[in-house]
Phi, psi and omega in degrees: 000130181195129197301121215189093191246026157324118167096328175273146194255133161261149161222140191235110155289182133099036221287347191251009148278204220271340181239029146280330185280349182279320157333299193303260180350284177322314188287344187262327167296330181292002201098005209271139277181068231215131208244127151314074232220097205251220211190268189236342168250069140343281181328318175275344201256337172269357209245314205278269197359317177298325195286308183261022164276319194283328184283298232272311223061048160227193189238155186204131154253173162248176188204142172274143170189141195255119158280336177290348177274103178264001146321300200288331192258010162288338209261331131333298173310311188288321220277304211282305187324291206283341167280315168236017164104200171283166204259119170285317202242138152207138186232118194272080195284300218293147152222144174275122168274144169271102188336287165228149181260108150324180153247150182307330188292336189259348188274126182283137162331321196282297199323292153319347177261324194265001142284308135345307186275317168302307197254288193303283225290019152282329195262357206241299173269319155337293184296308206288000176288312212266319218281328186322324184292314219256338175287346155288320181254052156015064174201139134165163213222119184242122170220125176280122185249095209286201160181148190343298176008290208319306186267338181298301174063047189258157160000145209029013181284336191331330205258317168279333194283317170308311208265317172301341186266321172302333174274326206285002193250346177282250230303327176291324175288326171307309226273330178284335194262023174221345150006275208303333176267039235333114188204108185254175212207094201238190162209146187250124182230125166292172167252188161272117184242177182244127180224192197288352159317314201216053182232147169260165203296325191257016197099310193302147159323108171290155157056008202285347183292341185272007168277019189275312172324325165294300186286336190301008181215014148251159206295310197273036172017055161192185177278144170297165177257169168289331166328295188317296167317277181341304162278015189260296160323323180258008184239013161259349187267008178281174178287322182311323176285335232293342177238014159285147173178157197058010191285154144224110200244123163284166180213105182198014183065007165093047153304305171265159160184104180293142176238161241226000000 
């Protein structure tokens, strides 16, 4: 048994971070078929797209795409139509970052409207871009990239715990109303993980002694990989998954851990 997404076409936004590019890679060793779908580094979203058409033998575009726009992500959805067919997989990565996290009395105001826009109506322009497609070929797989936050909800988080807890109630709603059409509607919710920003040349971890406040409360008592992530995404965006819908699942070592 091995996870094998031969022939489906993915669009992954926010595809040129640190854990989208990891994403990519993965979904391209599976077989996948994968639209690059980048913000401001051009350069790298044509730099990765050579690396996995070239490792994988699959095809891959880049693409421009404003998620907060929903111009911008129909005129991405026609780009991803006419290149790789319809879209089977779609994985909703981009977030606008917040520079610094606040207390509600101090967090400006925009900060919360550009999460609003990054996370709901990106999962919002997103289904009404792709799922009309998928509800024809009674297929396809919405997958959201949530984060611990959503549940912790500790001190300055505000302004992200909003727009994720605001996605995470879009996409639970999606997932009931597309049901029918097998289209399952899942969520990936990270810790704080380690990707290449804050990797050393050989893997290890930077600096990790400044993770113990952090780690000292997770059960498996270290950070998750971009790896880690990666395979959780891809093994909801699989067949192995086909009667999963509606989940939020952390991959955070039970740092979270929703209960019944």
């Amino acid at each position: 048994m091995k996870i094998d997404l031969t022939n489906k076409t993915v669009v992954v936004t926010g595809g040129t971070g640190e854990l989208g590019r990891t994403m990519i890679r993965s979904l391209a060793k599976c077989g996948a078929n994968i639209a690059i779908c980048y913000y401001s580094k051009k350069e790298f979203a044509t730099e990765l797209k050579d690396e996995i058409e070239r490792e994988n033998g699959i095809r891959g575009i880049t693409v421009y795409a404003d998620v907060a726009n929903l111009d911008s992500i129909m005129a991405m959805k026609s780009e991803v139509l006419k290149s790789l067919g319809i879209a089977d997989i779609i994985v909703n990565n981009a977030v606008i970052q917040i520079n610094e996290w606040m207390s509600v009395l101090e967090q400006a105001p925009q900060d919360y409207e550009s999460q609003f826009n990054s996370c709901v109506m990106h999962n919002v322009y997103m289904a009404k871009a792709f799922v009309p497609d998928m509800i024809k070929q009674n297929y396809g797989r919405i997958i959201g990239i949530n984060t611990e936050c959503a549940m912790q909800n500790f001190i300055t988080q505000s302004a992200y715990v909003s727009g994720k807890r605001g996605m995470d109630g879009v996409l639970r709603v999606l997932a009931k109303e597309v049901g029918q059409y097998n289209i399952t509607v899942n969520q990936v919710a990270p810790g704080w993980t380690i990707s290449d920003g804050c990797r050393n040349t050989d893997g290890s971890e930077k600096n990790s002694n400044q993770d113990y406040p952090y780690i000292e409360r997770v059960p498996m008592s270290r950070r998750g990989t971009d790896i880690e992530i990666a395979n959780a995404v891809c093994f909801l965006a699989s067949d192995l998954a086909g009667f999963i819908t509606g989940v939020y699942l952390p991959v955070c070592g039970g740092n979270v851990m929703p209960c019944i």
